[in-house]
BAFI-9704 format. One record per residue: residue number from 1; y, x, z of N, C-alpha, C, O in turn; residue in three letters. Coordinates in Angstrom, 2 decimals. Example, Ala and Ser with C-alpha at 12.3 -4.5 7.8 and 13.67 -1.06 7.14 Angstrom:
// residues 2
{r 1; {-5.69; 13.19; 7.80}; {-4.50; 12.30; 7.80}; {-3.30; 13.20; 7.80}; {-3.32; 14.24; 8.46}; ALA};
{r 2; {-2.25; 12.85; 7.08}; {-1.06; 13.67; 7.14}; {0.03; 12.90; 7.87}; {1.14; 13.41; 8.04}; SER};
END
This chain:
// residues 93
{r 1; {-18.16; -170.81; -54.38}; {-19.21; -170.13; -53.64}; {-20.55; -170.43; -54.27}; {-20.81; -171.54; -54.73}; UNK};
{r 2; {-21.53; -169.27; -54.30}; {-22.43; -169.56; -54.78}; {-23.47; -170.99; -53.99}; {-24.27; -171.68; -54.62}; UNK};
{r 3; {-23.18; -171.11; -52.66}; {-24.40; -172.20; -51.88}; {-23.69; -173.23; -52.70}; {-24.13; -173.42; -53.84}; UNK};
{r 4; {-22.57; -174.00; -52.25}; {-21.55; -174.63; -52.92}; {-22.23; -175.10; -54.78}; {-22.80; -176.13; -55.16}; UNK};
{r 5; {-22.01; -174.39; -55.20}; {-22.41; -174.55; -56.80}; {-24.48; -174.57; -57.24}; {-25.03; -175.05; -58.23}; UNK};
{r 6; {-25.14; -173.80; -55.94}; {-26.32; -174.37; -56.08}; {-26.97; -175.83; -55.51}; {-27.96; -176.45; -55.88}; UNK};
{r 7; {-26.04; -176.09; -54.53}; {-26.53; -177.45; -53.76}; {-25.85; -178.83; -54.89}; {-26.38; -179.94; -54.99}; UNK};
{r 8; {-24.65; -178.40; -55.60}; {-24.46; -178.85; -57.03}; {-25.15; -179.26; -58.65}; {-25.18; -180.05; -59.59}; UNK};
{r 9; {-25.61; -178.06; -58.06}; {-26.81; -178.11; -59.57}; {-28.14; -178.97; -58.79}; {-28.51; -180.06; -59.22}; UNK};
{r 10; {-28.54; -178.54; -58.03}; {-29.41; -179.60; -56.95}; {-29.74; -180.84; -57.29}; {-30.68; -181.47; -57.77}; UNK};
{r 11; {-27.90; -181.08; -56.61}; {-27.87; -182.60; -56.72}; {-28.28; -182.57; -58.07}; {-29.46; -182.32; -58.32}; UNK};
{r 12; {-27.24; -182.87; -59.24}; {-27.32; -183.10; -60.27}; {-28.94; -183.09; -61.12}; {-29.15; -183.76; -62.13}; UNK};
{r 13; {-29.79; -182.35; -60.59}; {-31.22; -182.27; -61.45}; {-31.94; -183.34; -60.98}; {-33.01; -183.63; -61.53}; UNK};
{r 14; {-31.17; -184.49; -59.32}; {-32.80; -184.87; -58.56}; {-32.03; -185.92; -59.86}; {-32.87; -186.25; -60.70}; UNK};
{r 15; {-30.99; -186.33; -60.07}; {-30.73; -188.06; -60.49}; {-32.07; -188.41; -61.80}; {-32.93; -189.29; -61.73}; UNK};
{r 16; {-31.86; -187.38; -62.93}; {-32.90; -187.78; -63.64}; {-33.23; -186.34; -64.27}; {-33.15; -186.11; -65.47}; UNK};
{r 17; {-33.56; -185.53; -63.41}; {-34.13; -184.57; -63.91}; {-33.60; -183.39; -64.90}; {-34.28; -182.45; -65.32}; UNK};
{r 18; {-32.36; -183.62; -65.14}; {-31.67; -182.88; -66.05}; {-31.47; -182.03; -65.81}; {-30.76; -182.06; -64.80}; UNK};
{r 19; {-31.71; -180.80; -66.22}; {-31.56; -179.07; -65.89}; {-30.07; -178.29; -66.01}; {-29.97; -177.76; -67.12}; UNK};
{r 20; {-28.78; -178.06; -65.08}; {-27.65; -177.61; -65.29}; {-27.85; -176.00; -64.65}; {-28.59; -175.72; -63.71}; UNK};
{r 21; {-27.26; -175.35; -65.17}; {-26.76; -174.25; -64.90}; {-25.53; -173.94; -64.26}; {-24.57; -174.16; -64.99}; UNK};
{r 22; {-25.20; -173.45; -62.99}; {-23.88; -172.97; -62.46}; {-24.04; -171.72; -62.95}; {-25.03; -170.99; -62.97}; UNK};
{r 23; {-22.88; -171.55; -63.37}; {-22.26; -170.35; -64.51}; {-20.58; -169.84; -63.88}; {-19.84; -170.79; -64.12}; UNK};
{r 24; {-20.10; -169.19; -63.48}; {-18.71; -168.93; -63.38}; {-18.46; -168.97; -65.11}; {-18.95; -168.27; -66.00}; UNK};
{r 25; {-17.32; -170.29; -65.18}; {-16.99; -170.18; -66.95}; {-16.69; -169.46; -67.52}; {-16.80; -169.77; -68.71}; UNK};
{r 26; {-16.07; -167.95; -67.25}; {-16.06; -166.90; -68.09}; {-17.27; -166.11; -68.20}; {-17.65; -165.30; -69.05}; UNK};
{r 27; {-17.66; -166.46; -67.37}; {-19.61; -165.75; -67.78}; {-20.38; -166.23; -69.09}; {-21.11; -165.50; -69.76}; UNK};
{r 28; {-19.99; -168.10; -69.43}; {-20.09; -169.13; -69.93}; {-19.82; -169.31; -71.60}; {-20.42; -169.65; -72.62}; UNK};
{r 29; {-18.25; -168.77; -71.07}; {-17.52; -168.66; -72.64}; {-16.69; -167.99; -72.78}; {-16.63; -167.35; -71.74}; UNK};
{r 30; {-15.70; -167.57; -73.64}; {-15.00; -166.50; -73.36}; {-13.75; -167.75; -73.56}; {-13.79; -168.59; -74.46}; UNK};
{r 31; {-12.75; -167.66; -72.60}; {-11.69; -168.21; -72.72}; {-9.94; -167.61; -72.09}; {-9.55; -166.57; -71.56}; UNK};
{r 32; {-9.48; -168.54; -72.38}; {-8.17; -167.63; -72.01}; {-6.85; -168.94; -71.48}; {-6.86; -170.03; -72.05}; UNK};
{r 33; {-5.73; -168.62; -70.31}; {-5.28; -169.39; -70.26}; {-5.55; -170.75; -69.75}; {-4.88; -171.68; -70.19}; UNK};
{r 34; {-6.43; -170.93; -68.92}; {-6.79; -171.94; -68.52}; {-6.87; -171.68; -67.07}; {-7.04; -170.68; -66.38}; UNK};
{r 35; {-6.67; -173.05; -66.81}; {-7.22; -173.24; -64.90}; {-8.03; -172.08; -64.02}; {-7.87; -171.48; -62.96}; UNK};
{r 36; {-8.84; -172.11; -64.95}; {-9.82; -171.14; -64.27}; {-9.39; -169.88; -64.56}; {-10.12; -168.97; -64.15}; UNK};
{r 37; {-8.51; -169.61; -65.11}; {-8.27; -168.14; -65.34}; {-7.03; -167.82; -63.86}; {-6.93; -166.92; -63.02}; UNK};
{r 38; {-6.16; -169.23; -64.19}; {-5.40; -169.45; -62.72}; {-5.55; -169.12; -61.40}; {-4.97; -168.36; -60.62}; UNK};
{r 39; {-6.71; -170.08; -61.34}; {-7.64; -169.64; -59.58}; {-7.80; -168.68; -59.59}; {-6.92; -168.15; -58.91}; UNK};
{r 40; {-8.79; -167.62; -60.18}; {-9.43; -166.77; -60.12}; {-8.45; -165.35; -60.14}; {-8.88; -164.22; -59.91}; UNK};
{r 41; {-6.95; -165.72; -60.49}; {-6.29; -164.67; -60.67}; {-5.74; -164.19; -59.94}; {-6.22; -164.45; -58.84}; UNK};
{r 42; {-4.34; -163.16; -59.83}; {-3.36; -162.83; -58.86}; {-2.47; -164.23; -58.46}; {-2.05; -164.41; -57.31}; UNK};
{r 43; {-2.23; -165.24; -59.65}; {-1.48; -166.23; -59.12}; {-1.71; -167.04; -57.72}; {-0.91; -167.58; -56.95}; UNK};
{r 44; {-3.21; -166.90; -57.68}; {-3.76; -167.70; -56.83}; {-3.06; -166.91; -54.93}; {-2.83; -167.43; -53.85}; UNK};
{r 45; {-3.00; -165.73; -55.37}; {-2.89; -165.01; -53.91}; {-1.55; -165.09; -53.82}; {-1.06; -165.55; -52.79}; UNK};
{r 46; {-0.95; -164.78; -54.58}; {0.51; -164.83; -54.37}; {1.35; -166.39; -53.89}; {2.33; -166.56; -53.16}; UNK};
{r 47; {0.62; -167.22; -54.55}; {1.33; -168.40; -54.77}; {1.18; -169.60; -53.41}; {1.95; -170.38; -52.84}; UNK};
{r 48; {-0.29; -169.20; -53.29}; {-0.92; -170.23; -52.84}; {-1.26; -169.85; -51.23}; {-2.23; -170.32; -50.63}; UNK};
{r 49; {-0.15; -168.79; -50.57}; {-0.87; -168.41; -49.31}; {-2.26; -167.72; -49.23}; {-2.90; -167.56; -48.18}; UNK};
{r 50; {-2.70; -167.28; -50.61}; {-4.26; -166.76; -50.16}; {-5.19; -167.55; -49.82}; {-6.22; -167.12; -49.32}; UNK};
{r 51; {-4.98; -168.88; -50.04}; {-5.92; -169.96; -49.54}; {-7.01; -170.11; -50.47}; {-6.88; -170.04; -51.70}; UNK};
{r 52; {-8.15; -170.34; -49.83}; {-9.15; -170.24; -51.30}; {-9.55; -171.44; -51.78}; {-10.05; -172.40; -51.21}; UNK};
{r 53; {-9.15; -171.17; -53.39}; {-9.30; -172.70; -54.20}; {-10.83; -172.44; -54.86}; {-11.43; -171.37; -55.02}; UNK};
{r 54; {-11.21; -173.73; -55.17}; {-12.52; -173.56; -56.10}; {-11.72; -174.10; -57.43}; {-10.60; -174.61; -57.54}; UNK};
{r 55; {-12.76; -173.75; -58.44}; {-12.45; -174.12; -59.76}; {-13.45; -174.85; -60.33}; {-14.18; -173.98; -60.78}; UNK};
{r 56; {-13.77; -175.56; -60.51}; {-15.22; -176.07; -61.63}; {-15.10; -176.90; -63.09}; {-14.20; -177.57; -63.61}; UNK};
{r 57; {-16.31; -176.55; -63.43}; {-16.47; -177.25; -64.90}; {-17.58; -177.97; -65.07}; {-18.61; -177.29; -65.09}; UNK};
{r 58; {-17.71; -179.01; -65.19}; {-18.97; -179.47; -64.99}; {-19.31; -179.95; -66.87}; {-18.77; -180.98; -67.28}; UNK};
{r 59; {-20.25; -179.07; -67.92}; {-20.30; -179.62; -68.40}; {-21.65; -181.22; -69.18}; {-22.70; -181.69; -68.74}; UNK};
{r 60; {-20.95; -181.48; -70.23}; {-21.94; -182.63; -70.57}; {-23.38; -182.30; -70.45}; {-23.61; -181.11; -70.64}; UNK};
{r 61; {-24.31; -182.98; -70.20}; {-25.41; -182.45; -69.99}; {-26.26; -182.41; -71.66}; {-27.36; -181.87; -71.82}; UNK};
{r 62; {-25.64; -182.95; -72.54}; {-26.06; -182.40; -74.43}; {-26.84; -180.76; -74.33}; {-26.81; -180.09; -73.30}; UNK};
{r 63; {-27.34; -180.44; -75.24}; {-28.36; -179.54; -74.97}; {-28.24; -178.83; -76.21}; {-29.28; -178.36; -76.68}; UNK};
{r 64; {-26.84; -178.63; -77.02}; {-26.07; -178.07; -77.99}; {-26.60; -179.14; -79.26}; {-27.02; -178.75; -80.35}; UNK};
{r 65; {-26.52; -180.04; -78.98}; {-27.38; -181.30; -80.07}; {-26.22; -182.10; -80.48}; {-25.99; -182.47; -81.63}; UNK};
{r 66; {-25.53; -182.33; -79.49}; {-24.37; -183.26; -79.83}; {-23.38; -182.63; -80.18}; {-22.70; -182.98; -81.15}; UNK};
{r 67; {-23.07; -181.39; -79.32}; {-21.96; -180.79; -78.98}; {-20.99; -181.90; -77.73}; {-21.53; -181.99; -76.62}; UNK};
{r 68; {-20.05; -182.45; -77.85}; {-19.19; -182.85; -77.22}; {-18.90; -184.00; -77.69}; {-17.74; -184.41; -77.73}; UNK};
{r 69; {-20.03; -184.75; -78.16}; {-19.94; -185.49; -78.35}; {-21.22; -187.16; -78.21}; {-21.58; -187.87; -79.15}; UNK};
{r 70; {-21.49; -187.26; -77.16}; {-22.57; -187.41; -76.38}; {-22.58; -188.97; -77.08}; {-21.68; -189.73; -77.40}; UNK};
{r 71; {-24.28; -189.05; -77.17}; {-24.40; -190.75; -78.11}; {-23.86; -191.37; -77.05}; {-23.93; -190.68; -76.03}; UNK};
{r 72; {-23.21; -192.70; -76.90}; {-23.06; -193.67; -76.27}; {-24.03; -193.94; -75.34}; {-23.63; -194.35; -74.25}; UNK};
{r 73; {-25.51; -193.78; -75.56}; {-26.50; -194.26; -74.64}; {-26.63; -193.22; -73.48}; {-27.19; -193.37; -72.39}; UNK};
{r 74; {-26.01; -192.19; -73.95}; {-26.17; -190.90; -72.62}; {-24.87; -190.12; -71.93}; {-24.64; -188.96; -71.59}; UNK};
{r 75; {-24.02; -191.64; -71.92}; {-22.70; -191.37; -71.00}; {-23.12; -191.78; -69.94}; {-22.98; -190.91; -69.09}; UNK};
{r 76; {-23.82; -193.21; -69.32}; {-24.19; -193.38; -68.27}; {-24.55; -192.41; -67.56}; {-23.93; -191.81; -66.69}; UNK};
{r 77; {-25.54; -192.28; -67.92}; {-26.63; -191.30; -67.29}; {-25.88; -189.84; -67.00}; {-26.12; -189.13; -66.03}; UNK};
{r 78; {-25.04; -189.59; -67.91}; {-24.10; -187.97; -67.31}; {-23.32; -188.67; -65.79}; {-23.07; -188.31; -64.64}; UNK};
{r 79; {-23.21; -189.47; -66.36}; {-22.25; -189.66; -64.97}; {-22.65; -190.07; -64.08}; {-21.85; -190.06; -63.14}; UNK};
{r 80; {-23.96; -190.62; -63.79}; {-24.63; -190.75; -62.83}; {-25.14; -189.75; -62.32}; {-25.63; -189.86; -61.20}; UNK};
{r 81; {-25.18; -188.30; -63.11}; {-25.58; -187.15; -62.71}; {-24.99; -186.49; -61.90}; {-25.33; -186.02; -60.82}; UNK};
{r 82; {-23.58; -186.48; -62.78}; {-22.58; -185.46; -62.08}; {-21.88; -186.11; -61.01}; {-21.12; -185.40; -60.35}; UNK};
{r 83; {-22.05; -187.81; -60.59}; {-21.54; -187.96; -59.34}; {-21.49; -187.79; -58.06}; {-20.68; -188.27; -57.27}; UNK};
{r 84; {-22.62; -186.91; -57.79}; {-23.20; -186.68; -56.49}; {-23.23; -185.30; -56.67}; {-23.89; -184.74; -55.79}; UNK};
{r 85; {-22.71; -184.48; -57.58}; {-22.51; -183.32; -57.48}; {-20.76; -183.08; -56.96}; {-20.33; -182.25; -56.16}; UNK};
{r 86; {-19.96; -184.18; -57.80}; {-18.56; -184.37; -57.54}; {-18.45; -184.52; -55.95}; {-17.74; -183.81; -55.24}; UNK};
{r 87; {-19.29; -185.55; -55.52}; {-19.32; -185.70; -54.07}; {-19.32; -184.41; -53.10}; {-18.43; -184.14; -52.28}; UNK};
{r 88; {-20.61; -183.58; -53.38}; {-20.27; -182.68; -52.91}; {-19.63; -181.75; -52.79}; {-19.53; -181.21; -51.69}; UNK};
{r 89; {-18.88; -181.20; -54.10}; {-17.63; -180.33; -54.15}; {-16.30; -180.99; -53.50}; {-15.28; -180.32; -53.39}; UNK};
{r 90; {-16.38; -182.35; -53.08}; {-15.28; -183.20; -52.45}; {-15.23; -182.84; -51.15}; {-14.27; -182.72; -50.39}; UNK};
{r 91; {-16.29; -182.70; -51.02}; {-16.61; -182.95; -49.32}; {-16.21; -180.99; -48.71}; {-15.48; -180.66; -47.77}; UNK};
{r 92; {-16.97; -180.10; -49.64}; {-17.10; -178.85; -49.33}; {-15.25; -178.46; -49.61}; {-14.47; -178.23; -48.69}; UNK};
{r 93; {-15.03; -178.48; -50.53}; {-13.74; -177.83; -50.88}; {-12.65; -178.37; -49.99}; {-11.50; -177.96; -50.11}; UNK};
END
């Protein structure tokens, strides 16, 4: 849901200011075969009672500098970011 994924990005900007984007990941990247292609599909209705799942991706907060591969000094700090965003998709979903 969009409130859901903005009260996410929220959180995540007060910890230290870091700017994320909620993106549905195929908006994001083009991919195929994955989780998110799962949820979002017919499998989900058929399989699952129609129950509605969320999907998320939360990525590194790198700024296409590292790529995926984040210095050592700025793992803390991601994860201090994205934990109170995790919280809340815990609590909502």
């Amino acid at each position: 849901s969009s409130d859901l994924m903005d009260n996410m990005e929220q959180a995540i900007e007060r910890v230290h200011g870091t700017e994320y984007r909620c993106v549905q990941a195929s908006d994001f990247y083009l991919t195929s075969a994955t989780s998110d292609d799962w949820f979002y599909g017919e499998g989900l209705r058929t399989t699952n009672g129609g129950v509605r799942a969320y999907s998320q991706s939360i990525e590194l907060r790198d700024k296409k500098k590292y790529q995926f591969e984040l210095p050592a000094d700025q793992i803390r700090p991601n994860g201090e970011e994205i934990l109170p965003a995790i919280i809340i998709f815990i609590k909502t979903a």
